[in-house]
mmCIF file of the protein (N, C-alpha, C, O) and its ligand, coordinates in Angstrom:
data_MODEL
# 
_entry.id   MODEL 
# 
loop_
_entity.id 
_entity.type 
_entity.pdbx_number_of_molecules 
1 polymer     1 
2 non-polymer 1 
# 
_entity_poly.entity_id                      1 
_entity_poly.type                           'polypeptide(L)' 
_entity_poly.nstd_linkage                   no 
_entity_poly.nstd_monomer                   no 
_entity_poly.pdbx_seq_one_letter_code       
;(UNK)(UNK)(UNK)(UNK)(UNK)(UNK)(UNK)(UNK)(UNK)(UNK)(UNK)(UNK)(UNK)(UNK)(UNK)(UNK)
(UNK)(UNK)(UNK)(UNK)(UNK)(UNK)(UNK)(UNK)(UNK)(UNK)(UNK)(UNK)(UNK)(UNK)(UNK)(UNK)
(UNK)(UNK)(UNK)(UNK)(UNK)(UNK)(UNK)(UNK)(UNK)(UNK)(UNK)(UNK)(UNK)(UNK)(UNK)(UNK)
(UNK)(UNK)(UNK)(UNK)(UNK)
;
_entity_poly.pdbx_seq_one_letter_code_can   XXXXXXXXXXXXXXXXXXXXXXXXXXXXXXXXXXXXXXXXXXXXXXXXXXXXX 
_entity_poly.pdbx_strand_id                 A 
# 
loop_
_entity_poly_seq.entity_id 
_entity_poly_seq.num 
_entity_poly_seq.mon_id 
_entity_poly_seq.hetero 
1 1  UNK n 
1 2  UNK n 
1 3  UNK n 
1 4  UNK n 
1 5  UNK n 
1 6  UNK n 
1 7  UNK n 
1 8  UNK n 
1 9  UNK n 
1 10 UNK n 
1 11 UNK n 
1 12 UNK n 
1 13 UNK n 
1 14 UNK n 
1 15 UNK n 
1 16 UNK n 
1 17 UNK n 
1 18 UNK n 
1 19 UNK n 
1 20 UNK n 
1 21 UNK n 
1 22 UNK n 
1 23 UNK n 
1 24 UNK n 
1 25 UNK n 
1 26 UNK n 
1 27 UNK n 
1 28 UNK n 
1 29 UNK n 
1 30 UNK n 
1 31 UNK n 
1 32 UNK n 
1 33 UNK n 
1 34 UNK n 
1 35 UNK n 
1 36 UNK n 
1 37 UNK n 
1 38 UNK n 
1 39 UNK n 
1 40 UNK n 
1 41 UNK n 
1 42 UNK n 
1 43 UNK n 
1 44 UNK n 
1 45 UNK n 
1 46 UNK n 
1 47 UNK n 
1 48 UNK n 
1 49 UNK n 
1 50 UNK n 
1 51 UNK n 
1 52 UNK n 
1 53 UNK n 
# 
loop_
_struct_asym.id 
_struct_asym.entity_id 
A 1 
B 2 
# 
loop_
_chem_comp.id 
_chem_comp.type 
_chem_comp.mon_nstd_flag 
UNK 'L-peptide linking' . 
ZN  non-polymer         . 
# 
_pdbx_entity_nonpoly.entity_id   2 
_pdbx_entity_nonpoly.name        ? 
_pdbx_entity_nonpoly.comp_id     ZN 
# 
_pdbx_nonpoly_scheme.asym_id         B 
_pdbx_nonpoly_scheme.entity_id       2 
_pdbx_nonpoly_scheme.mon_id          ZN 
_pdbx_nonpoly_scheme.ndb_seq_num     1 
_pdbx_nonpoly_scheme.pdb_seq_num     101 
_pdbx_nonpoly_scheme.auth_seq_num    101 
_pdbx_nonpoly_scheme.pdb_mon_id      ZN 
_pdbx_nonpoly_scheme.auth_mon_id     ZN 
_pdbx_nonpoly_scheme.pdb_strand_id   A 
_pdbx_nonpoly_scheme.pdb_ins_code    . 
# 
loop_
_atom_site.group_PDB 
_atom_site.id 
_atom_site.type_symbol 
_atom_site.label_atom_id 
_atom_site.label_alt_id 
_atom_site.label_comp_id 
_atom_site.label_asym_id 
_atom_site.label_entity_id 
_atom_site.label_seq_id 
_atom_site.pdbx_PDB_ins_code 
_atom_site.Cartn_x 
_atom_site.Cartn_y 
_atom_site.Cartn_z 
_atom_site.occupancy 
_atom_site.B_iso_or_equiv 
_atom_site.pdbx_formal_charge 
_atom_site.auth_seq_id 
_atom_site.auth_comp_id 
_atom_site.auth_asym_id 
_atom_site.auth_atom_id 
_atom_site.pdbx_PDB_model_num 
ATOM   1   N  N  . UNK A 1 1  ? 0.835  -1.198  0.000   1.00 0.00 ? 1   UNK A N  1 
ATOM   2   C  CA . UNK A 1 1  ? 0.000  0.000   0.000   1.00 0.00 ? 1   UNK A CA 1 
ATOM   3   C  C  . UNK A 1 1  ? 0.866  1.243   0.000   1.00 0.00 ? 1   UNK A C  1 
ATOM   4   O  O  . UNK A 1 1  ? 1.929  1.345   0.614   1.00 0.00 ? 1   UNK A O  1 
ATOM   5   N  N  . UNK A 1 2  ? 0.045  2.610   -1.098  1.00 0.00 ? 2   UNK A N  1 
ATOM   6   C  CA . UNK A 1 2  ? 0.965  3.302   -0.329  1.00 0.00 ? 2   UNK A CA 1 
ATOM   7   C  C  . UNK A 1 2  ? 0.723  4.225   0.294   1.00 0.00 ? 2   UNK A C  1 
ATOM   8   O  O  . UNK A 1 2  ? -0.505 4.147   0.324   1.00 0.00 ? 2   UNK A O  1 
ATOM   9   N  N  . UNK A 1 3  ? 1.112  5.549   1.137   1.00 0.00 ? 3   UNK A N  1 
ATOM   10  C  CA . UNK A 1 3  ? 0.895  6.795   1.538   1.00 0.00 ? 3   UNK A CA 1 
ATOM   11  C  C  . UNK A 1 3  ? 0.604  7.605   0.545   1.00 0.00 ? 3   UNK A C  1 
ATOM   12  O  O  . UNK A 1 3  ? 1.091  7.723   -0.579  1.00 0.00 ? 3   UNK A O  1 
ATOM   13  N  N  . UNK A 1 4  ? -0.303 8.185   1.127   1.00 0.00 ? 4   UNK A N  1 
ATOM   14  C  CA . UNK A 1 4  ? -0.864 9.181   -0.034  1.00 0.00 ? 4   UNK A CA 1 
ATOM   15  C  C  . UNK A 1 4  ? -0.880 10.653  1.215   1.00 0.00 ? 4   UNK A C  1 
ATOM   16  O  O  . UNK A 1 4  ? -1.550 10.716  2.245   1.00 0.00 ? 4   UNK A O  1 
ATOM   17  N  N  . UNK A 1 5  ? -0.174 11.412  0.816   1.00 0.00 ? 5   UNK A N  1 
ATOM   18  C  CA . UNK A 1 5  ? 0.596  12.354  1.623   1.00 0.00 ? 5   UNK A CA 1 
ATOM   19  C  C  . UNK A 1 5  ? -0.258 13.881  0.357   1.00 0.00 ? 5   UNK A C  1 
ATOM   20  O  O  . UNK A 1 5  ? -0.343 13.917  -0.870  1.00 0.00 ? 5   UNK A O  1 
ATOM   21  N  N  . UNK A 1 6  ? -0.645 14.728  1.260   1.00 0.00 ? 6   UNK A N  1 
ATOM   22  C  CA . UNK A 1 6  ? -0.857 16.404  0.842   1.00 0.00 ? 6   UNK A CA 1 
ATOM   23  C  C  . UNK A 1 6  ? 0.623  16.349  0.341   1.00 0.00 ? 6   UNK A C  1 
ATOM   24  O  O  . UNK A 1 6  ? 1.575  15.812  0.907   1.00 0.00 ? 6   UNK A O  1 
ATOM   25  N  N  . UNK A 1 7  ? 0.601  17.210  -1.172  1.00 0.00 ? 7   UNK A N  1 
ATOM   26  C  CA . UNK A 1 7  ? 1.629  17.725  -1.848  1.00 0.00 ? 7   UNK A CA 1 
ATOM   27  C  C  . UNK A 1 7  ? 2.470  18.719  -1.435  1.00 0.00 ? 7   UNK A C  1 
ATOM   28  O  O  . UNK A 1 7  ? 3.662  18.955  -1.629  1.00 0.00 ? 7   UNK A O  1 
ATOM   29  N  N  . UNK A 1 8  ? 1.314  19.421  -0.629  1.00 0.00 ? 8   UNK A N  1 
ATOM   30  C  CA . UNK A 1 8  ? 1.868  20.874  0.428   1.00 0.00 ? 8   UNK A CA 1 
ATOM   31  C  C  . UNK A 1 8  ? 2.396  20.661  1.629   1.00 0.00 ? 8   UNK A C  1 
ATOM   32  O  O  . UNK A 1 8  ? 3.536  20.890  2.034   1.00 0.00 ? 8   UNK A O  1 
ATOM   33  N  N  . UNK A 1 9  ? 1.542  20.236  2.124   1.00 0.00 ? 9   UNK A N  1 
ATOM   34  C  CA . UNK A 1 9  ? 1.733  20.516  3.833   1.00 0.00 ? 9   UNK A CA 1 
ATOM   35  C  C  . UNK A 1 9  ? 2.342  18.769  4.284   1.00 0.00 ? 9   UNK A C  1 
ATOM   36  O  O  . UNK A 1 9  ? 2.882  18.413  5.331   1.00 0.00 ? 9   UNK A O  1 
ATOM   37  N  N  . UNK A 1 10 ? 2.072  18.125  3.316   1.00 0.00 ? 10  UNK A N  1 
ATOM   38  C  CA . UNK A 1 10 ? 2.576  16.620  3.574   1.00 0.00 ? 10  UNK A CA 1 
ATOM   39  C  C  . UNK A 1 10 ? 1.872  16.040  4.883   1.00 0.00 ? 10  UNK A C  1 
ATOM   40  O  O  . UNK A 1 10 ? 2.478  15.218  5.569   1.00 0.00 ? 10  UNK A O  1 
ATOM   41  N  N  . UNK A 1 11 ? 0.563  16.479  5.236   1.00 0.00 ? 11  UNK A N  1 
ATOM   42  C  CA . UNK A 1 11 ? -0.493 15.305  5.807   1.00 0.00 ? 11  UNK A CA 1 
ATOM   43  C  C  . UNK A 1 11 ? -0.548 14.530  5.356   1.00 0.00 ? 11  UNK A C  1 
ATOM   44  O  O  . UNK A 1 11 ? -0.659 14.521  4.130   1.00 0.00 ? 11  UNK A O  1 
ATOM   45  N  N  . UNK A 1 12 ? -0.493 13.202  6.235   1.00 0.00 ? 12  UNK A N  1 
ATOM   46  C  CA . UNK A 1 12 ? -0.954 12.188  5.520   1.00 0.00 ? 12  UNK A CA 1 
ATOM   47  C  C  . UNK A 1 12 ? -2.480 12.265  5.631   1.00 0.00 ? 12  UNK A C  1 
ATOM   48  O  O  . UNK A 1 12 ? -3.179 12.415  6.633   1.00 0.00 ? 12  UNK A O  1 
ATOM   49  N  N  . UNK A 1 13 ? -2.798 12.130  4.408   1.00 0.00 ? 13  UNK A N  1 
ATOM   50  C  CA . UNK A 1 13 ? -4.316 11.846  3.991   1.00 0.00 ? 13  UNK A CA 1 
ATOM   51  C  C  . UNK A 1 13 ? -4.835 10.362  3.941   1.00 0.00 ? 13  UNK A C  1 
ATOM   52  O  O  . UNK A 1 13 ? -5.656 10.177  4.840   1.00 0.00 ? 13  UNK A O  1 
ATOM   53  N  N  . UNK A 1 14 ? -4.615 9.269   3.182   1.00 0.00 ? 14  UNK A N  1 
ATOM   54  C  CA . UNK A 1 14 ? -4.880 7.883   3.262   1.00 0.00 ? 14  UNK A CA 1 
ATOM   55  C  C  . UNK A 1 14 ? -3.714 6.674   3.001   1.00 0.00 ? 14  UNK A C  1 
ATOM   56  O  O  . UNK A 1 14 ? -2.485 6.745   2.999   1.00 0.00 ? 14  UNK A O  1 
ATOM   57  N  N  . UNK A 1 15 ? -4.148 6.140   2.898   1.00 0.00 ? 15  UNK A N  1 
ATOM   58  C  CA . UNK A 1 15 ? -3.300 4.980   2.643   1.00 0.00 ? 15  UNK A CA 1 
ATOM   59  C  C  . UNK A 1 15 ? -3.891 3.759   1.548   1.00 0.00 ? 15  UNK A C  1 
ATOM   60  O  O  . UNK A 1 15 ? -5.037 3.337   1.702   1.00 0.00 ? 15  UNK A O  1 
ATOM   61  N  N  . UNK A 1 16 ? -3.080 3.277   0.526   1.00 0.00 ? 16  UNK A N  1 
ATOM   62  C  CA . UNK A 1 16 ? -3.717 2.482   -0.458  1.00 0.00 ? 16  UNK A CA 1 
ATOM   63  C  C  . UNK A 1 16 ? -3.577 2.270   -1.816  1.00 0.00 ? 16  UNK A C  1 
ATOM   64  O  O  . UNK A 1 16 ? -2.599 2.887   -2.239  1.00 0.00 ? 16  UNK A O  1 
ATOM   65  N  N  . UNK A 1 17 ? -4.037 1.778   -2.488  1.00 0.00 ? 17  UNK A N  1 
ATOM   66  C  CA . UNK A 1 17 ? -3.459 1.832   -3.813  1.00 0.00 ? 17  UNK A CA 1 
ATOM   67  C  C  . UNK A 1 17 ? -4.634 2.476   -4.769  1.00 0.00 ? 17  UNK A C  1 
ATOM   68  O  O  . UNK A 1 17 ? -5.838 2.265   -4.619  1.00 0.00 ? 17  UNK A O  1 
ATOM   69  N  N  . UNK A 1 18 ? -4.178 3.114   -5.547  1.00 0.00 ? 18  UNK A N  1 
ATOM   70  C  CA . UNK A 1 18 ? -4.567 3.843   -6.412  1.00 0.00 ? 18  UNK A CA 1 
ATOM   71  C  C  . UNK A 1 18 ? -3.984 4.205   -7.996  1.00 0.00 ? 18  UNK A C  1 
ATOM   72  O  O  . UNK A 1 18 ? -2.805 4.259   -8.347  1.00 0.00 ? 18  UNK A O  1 
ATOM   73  N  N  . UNK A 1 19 ? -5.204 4.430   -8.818  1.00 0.00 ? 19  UNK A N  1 
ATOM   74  C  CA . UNK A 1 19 ? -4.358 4.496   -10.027 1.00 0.00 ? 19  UNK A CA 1 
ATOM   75  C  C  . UNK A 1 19 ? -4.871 6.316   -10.539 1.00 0.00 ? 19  UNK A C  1 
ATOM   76  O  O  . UNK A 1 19 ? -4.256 7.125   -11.233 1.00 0.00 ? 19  UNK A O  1 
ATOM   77  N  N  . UNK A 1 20 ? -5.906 6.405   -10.005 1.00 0.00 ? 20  UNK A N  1 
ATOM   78  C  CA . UNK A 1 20 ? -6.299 8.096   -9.867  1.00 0.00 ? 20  UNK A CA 1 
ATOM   79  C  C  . UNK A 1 20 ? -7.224 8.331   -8.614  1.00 0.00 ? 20  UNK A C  1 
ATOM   80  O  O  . UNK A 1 20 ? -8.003 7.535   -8.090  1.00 0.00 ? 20  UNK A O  1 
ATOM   81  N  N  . UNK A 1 21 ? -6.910 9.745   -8.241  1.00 0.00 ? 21  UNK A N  1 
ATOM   82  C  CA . UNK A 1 21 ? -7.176 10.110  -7.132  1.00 0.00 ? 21  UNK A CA 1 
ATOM   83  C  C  . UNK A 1 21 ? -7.174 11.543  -6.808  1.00 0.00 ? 21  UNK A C  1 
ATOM   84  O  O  . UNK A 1 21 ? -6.117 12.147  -6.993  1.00 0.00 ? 21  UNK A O  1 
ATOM   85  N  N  . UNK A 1 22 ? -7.991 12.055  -6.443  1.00 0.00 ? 22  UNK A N  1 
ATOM   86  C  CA . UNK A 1 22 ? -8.501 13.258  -5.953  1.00 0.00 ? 22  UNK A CA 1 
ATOM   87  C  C  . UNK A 1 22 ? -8.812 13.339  -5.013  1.00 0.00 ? 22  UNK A C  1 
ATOM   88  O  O  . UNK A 1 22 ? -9.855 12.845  -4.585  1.00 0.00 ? 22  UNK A O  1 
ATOM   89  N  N  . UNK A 1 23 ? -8.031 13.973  -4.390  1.00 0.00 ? 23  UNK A N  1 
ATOM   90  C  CA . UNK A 1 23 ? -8.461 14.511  -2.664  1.00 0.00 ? 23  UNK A CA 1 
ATOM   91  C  C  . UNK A 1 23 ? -8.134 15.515  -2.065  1.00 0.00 ? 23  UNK A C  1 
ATOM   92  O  O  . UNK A 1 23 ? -7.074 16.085  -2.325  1.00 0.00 ? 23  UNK A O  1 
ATOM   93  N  N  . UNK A 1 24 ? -9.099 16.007  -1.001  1.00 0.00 ? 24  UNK A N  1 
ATOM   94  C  CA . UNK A 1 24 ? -8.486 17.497  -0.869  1.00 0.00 ? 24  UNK A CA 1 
ATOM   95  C  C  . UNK A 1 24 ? -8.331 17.056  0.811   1.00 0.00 ? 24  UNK A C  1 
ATOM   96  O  O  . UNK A 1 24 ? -9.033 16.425  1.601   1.00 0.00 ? 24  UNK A O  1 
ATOM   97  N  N  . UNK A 1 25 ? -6.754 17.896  0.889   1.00 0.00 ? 25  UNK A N  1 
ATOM   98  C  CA . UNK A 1 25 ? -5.981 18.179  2.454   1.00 0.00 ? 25  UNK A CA 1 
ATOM   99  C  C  . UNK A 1 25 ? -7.187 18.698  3.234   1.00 0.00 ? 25  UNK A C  1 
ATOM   100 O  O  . UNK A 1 25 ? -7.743 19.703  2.791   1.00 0.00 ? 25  UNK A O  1 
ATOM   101 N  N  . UNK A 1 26 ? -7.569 18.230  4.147   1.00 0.00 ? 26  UNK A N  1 
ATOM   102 C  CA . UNK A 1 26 ? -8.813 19.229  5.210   1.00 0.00 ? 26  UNK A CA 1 
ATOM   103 C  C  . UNK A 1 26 ? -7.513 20.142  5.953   1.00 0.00 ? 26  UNK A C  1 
ATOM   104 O  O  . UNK A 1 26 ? -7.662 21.258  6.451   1.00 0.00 ? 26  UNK A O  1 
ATOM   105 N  N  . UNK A 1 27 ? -6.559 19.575  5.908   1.00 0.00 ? 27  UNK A N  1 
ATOM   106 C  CA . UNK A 1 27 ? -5.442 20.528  6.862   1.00 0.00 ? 27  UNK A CA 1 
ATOM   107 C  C  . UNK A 1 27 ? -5.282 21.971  6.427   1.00 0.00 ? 27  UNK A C  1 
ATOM   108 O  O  . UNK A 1 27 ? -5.490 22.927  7.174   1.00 0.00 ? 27  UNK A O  1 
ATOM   109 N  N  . UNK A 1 28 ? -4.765 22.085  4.729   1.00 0.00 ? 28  UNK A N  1 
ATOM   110 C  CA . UNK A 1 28 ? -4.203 23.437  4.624   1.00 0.00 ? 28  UNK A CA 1 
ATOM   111 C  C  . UNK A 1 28 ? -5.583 23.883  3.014   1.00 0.00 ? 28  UNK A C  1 
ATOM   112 O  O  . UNK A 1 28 ? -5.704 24.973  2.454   1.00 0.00 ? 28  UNK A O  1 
ATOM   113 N  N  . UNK A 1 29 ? -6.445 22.448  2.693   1.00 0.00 ? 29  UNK A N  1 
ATOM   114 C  CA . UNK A 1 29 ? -7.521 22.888  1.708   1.00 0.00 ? 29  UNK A CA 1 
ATOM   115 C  C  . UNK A 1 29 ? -6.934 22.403  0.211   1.00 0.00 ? 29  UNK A C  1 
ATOM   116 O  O  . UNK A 1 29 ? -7.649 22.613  -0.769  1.00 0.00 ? 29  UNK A O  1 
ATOM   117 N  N  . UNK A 1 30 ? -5.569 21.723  0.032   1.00 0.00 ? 30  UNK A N  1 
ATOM   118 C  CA . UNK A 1 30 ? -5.223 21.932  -1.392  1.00 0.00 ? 30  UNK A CA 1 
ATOM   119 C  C  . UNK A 1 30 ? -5.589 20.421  -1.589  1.00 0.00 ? 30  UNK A C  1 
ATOM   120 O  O  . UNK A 1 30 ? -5.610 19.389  -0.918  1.00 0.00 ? 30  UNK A O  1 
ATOM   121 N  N  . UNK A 1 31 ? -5.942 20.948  -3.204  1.00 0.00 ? 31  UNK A N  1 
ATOM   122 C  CA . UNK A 1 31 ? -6.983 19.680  -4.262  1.00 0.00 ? 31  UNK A CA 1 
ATOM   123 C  C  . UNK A 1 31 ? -5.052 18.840  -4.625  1.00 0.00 ? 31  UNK A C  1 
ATOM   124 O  O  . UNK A 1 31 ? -4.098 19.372  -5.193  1.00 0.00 ? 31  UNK A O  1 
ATOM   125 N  N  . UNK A 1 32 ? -5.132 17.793  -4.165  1.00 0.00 ? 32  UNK A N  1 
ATOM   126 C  CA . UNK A 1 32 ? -4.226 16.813  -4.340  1.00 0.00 ? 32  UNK A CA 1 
ATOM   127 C  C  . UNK A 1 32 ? -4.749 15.928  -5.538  1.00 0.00 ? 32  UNK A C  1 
ATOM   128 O  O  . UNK A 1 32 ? -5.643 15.089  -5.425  1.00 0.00 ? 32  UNK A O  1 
ATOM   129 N  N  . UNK A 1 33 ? -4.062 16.234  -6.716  1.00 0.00 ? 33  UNK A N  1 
ATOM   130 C  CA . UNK A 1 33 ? -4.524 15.319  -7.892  1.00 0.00 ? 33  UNK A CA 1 
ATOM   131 C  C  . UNK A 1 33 ? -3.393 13.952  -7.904  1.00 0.00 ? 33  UNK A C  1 
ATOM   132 O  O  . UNK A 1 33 ? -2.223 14.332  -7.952  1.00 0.00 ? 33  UNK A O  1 
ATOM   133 N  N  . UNK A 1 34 ? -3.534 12.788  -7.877  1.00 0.00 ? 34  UNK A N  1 
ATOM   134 C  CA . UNK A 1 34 ? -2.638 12.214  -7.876  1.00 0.00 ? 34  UNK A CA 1 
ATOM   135 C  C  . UNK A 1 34 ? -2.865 10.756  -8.666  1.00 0.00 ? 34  UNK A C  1 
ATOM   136 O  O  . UNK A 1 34 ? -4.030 10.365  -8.739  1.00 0.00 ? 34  UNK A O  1 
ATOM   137 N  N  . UNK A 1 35 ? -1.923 10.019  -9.198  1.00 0.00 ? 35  UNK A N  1 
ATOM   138 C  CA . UNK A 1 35 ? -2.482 9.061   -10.307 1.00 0.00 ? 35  UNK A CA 1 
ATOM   139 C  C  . UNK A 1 35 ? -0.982 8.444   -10.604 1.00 0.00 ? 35  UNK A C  1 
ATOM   140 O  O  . UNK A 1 35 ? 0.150  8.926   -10.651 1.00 0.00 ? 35  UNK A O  1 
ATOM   141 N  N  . UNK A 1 36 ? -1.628 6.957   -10.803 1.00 0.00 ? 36  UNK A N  1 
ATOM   142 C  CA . UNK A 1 36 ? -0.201 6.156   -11.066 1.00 0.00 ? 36  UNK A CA 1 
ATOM   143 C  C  . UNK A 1 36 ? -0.245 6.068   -12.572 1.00 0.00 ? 36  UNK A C  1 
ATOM   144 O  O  . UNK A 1 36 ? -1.410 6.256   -12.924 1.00 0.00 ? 36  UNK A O  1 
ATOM   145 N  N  . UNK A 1 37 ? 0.527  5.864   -13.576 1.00 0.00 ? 37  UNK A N  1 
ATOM   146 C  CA . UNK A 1 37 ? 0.020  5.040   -14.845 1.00 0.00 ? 37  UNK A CA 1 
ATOM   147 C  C  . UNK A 1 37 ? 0.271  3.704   -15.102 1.00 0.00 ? 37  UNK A C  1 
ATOM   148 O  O  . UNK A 1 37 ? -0.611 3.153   -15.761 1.00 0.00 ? 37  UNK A O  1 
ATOM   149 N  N  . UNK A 1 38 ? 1.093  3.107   -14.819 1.00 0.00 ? 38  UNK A N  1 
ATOM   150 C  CA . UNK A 1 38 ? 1.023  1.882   -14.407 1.00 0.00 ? 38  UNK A CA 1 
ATOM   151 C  C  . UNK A 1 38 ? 1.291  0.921   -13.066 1.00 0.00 ? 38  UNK A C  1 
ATOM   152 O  O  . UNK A 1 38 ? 2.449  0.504   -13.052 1.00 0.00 ? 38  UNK A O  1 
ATOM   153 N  N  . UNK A 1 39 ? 0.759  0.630   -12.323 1.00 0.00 ? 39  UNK A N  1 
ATOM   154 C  CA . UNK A 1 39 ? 1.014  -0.297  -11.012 1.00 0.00 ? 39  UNK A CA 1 
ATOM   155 C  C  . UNK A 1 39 ? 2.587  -0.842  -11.408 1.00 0.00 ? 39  UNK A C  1 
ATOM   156 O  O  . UNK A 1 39 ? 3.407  -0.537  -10.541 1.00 0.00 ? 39  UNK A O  1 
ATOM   157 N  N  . UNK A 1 40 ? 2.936  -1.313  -12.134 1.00 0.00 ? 40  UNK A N  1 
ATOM   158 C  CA . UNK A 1 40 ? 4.197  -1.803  -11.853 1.00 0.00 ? 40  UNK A CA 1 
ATOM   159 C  C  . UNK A 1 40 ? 5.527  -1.042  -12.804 1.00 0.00 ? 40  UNK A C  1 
ATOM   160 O  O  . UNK A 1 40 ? 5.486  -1.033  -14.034 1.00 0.00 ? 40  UNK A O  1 
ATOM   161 N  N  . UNK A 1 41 ? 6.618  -0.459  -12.050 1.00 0.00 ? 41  UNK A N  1 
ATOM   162 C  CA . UNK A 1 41 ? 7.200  0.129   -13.304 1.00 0.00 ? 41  UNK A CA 1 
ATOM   163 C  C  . UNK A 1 41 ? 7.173  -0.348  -15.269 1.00 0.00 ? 41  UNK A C  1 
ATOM   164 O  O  . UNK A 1 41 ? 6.733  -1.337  -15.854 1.00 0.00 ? 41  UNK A O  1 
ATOM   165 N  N  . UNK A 1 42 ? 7.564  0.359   -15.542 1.00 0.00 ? 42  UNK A N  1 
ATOM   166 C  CA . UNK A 1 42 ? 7.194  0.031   -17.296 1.00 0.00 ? 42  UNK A CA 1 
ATOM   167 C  C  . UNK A 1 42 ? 8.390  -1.048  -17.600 1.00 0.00 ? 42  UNK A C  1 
ATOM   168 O  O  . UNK A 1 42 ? 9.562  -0.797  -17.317 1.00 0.00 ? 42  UNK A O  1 
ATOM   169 N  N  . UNK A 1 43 ? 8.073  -1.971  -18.057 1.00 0.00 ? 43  UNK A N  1 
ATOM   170 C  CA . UNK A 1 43 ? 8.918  -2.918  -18.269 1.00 0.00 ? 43  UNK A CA 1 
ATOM   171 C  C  . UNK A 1 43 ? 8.046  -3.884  -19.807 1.00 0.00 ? 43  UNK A C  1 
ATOM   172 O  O  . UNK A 1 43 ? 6.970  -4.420  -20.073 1.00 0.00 ? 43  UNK A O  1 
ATOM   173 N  N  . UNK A 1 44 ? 9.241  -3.635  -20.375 1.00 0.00 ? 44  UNK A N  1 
ATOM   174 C  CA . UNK A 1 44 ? 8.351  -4.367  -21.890 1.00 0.00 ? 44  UNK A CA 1 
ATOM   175 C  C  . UNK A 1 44 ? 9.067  -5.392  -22.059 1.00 0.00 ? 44  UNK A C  1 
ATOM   176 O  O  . UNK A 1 44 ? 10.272 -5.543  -21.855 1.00 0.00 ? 44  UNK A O  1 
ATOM   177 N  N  . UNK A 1 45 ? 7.978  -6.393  -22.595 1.00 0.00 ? 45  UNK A N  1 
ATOM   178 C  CA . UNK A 1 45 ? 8.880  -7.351  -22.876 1.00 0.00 ? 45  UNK A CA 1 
ATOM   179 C  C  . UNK A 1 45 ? 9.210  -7.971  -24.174 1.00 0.00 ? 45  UNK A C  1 
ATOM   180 O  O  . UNK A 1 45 ? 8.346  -8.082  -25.045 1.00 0.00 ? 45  UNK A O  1 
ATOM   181 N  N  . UNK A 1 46 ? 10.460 -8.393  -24.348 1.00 0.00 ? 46  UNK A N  1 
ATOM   182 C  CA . UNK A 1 46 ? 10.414 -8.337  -25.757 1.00 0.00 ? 46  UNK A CA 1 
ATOM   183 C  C  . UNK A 1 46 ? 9.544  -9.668  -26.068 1.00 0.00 ? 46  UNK A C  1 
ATOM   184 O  O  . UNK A 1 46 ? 9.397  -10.640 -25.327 1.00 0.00 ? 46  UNK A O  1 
ATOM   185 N  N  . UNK A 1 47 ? 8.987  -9.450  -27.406 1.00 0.00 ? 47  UNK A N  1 
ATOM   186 C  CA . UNK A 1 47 ? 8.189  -10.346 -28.088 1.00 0.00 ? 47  UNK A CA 1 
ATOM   187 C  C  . UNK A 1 47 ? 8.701  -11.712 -27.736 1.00 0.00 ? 47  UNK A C  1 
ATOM   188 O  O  . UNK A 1 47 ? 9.882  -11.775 -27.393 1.00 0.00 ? 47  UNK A O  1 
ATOM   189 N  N  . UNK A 1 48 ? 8.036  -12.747 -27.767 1.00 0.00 ? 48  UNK A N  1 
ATOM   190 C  CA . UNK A 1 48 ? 8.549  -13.681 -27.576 1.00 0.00 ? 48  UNK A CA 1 
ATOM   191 C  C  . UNK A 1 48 ? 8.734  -14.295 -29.059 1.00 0.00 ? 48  UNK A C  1 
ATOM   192 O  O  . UNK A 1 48 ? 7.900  -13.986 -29.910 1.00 0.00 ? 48  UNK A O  1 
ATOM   193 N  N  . UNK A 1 49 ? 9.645  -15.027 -29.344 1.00 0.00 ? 49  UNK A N  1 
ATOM   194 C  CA . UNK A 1 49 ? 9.886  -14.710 -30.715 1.00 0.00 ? 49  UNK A CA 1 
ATOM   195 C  C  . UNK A 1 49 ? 9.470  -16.495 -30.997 1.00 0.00 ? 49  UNK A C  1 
ATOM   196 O  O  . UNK A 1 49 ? 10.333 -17.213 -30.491 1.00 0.00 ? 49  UNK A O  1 
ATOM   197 N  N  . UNK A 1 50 ? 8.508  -17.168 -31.587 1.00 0.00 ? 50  UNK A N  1 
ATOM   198 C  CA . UNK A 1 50 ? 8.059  -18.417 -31.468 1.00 0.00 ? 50  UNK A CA 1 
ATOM   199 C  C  . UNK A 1 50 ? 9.080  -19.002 -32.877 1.00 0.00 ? 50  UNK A C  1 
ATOM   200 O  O  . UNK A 1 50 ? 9.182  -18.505 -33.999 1.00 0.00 ? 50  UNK A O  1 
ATOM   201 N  N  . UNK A 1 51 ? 9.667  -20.088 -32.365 1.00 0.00 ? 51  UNK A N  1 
ATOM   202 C  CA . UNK A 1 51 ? 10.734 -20.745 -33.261 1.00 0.00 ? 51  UNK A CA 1 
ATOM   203 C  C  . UNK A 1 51 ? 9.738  -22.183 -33.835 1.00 0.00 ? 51  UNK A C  1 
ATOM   204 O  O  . UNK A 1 51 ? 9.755  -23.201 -33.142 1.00 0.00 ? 51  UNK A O  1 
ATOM   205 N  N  . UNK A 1 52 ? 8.991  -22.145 -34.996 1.00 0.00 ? 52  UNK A N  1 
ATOM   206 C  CA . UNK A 1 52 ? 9.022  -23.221 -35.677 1.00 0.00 ? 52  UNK A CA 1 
ATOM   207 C  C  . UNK A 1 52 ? 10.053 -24.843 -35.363 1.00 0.00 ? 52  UNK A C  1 
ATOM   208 O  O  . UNK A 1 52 ? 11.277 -24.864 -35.493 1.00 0.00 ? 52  UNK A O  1 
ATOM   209 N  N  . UNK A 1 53 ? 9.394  -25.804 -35.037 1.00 0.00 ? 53  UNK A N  1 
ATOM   210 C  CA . UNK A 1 53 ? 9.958  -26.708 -34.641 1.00 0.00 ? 53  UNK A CA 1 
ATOM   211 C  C  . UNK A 1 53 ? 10.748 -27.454 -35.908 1.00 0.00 ? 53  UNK A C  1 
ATOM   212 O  O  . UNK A 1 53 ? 11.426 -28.461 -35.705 1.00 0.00 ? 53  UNK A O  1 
HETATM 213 ZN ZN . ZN  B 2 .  ? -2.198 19.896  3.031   1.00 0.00 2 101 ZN  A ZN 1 
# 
């Protein structure tokens, strides 16, 4: 899981996973836009290249 921390004032606000997210600090009021694009770093893989037997 992770911390999801105010951008400003660095309250922690929740905890968890997320891929978009909007929330606003009740501490200092700021709209925290926050968003993963992929859950796991980007890692490609190469094609698997199928060899005819
Ligand atoms: Zn804040």
């Amino acid at each position: 899981m992770k911390e999801i921390r105010c951008g400003n004032c660095h309250r922690k606000l929740a905890e968890g996973e997320y891929t978009r997210l909007n929330i606003k600090c009740p501490r200092c009021g700021t709209m925290n836009q926050l968003r993963t694009e992929s859950p796991e770093p980007e890692r490609r893989r190469a094609s698997q290249v199928q060899s005819s037997d």
